[in-house]
C-alpha positions in Angstrom: 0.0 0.0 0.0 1.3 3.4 -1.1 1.2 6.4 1.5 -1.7 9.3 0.6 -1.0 12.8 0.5 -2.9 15.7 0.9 -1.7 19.3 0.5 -2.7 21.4 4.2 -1.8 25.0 4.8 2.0 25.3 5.1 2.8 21.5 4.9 1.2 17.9 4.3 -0.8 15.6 5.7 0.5 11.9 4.9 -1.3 9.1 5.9 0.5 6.1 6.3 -0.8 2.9 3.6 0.3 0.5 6.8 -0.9 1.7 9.5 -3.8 3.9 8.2 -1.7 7.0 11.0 -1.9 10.6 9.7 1.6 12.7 10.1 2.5 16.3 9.0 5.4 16.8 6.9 6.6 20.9 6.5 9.3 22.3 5.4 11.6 24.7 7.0 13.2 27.5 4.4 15.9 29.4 5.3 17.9 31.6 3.5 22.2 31.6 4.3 24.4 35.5 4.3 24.8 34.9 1.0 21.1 34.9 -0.3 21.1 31.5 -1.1 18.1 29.2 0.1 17.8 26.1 2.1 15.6 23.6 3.5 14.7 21.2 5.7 11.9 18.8 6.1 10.6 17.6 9.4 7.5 15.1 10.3 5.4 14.5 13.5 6.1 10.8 13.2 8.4 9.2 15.9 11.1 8.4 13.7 10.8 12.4 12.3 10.1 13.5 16.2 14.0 12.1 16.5 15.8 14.0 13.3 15.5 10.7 11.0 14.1 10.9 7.4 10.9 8.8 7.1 8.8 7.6 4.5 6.4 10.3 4.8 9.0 13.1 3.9 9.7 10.8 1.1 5.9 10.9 -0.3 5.2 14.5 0.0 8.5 15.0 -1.5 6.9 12.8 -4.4 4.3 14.6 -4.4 5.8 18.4 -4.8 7.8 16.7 -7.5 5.1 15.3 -9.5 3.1 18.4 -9.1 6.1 20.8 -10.4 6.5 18.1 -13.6 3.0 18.4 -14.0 2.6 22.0 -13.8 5.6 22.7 -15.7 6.8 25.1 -12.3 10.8 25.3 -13.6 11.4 27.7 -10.4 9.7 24.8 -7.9 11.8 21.8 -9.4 14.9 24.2 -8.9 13.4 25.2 -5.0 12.7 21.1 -4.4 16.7 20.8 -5.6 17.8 22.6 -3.0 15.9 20.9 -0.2 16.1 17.0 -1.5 
């Protein structure tokens, strides 16, 4: 079973295909002295809770990605570069 996304205000909500359990994914943006942005991505799971990548940070990335391709969005693929 895949994992189900769904686009919330400033984040996503994933719910997990195994155990049916709803977590929220955001991402942090930050831009460095010299202008320059970066990113990180953080869930409410317990394995995100703890600083570890999860599976869920791995679907909504999916996600942004397949809705940039879709949309054409060159400046969103180039945004998700810097934050994969």
């Amino acid at each position: 079973m895949s994992d189900t996304v769904r686009e919330i205000e400033n984040g996503y909500e994933v719910t997990s295909g195994k155990s049916g359990k709803t977590y929220t994914v955001r991402t942090v943006v930050k831009m460095d002295a010299c202008g320059s942005y970066y990113g990180k991505r953080i869930c409410s799971c317990p394995a995100g809770q703890h600083g570890r990548r999860c599976h869920h940070i791995d679907a909504a990335e999916q996600h942004e990605w397949d809705e940039a391709i879709r949309e054409k969005d060159y400046d969103g693929m180039d945004m998700l570069e810097r934050i994969s």
